[in-house]
N, C-alpha and C positions, 0 to 999 in steps of 0.2 A: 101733385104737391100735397104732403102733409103737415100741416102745421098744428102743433097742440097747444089749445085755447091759453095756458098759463105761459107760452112762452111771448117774450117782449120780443121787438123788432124797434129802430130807434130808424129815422128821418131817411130817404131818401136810397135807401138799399133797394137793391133786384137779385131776382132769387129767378133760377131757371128751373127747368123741368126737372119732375120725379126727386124733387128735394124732400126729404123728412128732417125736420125740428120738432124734437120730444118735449116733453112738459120741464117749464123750469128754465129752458134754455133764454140767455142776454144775450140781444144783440146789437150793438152799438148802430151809431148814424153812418148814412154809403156805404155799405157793406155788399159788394157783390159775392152771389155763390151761384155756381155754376149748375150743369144739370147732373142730378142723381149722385148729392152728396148727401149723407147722414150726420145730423148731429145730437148725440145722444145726452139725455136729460142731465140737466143741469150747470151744462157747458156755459161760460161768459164769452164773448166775443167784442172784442175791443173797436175803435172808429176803424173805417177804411180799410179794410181788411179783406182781399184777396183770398178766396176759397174755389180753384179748379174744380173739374169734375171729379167723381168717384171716389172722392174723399170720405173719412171714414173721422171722426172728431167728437171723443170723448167716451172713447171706447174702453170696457170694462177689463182688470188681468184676468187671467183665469189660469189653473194650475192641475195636474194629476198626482196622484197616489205617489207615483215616482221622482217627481221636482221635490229637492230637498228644500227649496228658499219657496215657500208661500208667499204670493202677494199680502201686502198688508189689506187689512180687510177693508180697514173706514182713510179713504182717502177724500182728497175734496176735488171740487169739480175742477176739470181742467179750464184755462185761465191764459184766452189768447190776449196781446197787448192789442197797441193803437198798430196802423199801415202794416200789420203782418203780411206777408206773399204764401202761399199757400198750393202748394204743386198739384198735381193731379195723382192719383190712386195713392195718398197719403193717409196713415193711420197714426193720428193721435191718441194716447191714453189718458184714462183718467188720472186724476191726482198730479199734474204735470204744470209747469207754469213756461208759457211760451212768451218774451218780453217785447217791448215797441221795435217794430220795423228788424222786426229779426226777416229771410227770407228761406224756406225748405222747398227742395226742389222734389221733382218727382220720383214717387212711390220710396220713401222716407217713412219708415217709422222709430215713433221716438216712445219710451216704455212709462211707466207712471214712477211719479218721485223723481224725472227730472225740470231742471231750471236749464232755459235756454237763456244768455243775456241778449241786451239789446244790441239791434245789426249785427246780430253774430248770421253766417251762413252755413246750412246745412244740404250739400249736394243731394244731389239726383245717388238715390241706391243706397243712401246709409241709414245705419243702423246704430237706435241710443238708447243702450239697456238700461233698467232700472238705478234711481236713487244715484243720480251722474248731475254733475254740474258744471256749464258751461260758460264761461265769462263773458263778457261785452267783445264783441268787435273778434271773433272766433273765427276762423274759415276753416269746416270739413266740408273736405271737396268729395266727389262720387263714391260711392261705393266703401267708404268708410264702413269698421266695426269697434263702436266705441263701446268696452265691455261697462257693464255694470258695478258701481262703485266707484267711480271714475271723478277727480275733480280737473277740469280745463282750468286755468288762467287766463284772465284777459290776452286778446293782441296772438293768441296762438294760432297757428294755421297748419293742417294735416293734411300731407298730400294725398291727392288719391290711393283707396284701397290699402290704405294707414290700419294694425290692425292692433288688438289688446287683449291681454288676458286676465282674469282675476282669481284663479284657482291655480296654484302650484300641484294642486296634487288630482286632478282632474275625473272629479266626481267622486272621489275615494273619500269624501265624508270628513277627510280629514280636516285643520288648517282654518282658517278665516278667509273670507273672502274680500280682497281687495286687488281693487284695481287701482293701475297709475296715477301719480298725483304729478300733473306736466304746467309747470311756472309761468308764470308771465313773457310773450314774446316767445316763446317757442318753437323751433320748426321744424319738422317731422317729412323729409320725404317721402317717394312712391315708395309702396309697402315697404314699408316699417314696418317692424312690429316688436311692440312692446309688452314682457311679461309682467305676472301682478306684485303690487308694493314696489313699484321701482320710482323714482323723481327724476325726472326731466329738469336740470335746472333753469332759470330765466336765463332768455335770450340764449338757448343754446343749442345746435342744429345737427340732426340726426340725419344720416345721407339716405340716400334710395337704397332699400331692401336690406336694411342694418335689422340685425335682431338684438333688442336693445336687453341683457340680461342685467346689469348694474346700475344704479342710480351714475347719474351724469349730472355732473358741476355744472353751475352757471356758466356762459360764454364759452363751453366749449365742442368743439366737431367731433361727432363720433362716426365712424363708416366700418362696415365690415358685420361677418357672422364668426363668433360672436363683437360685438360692437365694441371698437377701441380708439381710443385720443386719434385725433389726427395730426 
C-alpha cells in the first residue's frame, strides 16, 4: 500500500492490498477499496463509497499529433458523490463529476468533462466519451457507446449496446461535432443507434436495432433502418 502523506482518509474506511493514493486525494468516512486500485492526485471521494479492484480513478486525457479534439488542458479533479458502487477494472478521468449513489459496473470507462446524475446506472462494458451529460435516475445498460457531446435527460434508459455518433463527416475535419440530445423518459432499445445532432423526444421509444437518422417527437415509436413512425 501506498498512501501519500497529503492525502485525507475520513472515519472507519478499509483499503486492501497494493492500493496507491497520490498526494491531494479526499476521502470521505467507510469508504471501502479494494486490492490494487489507483487513485490519482487530487481525486475527492465521497461517504460510503464502493471501489472494486483494479480500478483506475482520476486518470489524466492524453492525446497525439493526429486527434483533432485536444483534451482541455486544466481540468479539476474528479469528484465522486456520497454511497457510489464502483466495479472492478474501471477507469475514471479526470475533470469528471460522478453524483450520490450513482452505480458503474465493470470495466466502464467514463472520459473527463462528464456529469453522471444521481442513481443514474452505468452497465458493465460502456463507454462515456468526453464533455457528455447524464441526468438523474439514467440506465446504460452493458456495453453502451455514449459518443461525446452527448446530453441524456433524466428518467432515460439505453438498452444494451445502444450506440452514437457525433461526426457527420467522419474525421474529414469537417462540421462541428455533436452528439444526440435524448429528453427526458426516453427509451432506446438493443442497438440502436443514433447519429450526431439528432433529439430523442421525451418519453419516446426507439425499437431494437433502429438507426435513428432524424430527430424524433415526443411520445413517439420509431423502428426500422432507416428509423420511421410506427
Amino acid at each position: 500500500m501506498s498512501i501519500d502523506p497529503t492525502a485525507t482518509l475520513g472515519n472507519g474506511c478499509e483499503i486492501g492490498e497494493f492500493v496507491v493514493i497520490e498526494e491531494d486525494v479526499e476521502i470521505g468516512d467507510n469508504v471501502t477499496i479494494d486490492h490494487h486500485v489507483v487513485i490519482k492526485a487530487g481525486t475527492k471521494v465521497g461517504d460510503d463509497v464502493r471501489i472494486q479492484a483494479f480500478t483506475l480513478l482520476g486518470k489524466q486525457p492524453a492525446a497525439n499529433k493526429k486527434m483533432a479534439r485536444k483534451p482541455t488542458a486544466a481540468l479539476f479533479p474528479l469528484t465522486i458523490g456520497a454511497g457510489v458502487t464502483i466495479g472492478s477494472h474501471v477507469t475514471l478521468y479526470h475533470g469528471s463529476v460522478i453524483a450520490d449513489e450513482v452505480f458503474i459496473g465493470d470495466h466502464v470507462s467514463i472520459r473527463e468533462e462528464v456529469e453522471v446524475g444521481r442513481r443514474s446506472v452505468i452497465g458493465r462494458h460502456a463507454m462515456v466519451e468526453p464533455k457528455t451529460t447524464i441526468g438523474q435516475s439514467v440506465t446504460v445498460q452493458t456495453g453502451c457507446y455514449v459518443t461525446a457531446d452527448t446530453t441524456i435527460e433524466d428518467f432515460v434508459f439505453l438498452g444494451p449496446c445502444v450506440s452514437m455518433s457525433n461526426d457527420k463527416y467522419m474525421a474529414s475535419g469537417k462540421g462541428v461535432h455533436t452528439g444526440p440530445y435524448i429528453k427526458k423518459g426516453a427509451k432506446l432499445g438493443n442497438h440502436a443507434t443514433l447519429l450526431p445532432s439528432i433529439t430523442i423526444g421525451a418519453d419516446a421509444v426507439i425499437g431494437a436495432g433502429a438507426v435513428v437518422t432524424k430527430d424524433v417527437a415526443d411520445s413517439t415509436v420509431v423502428v426500422g433502418n432507416p428509423a420511421r413512425r410506427k
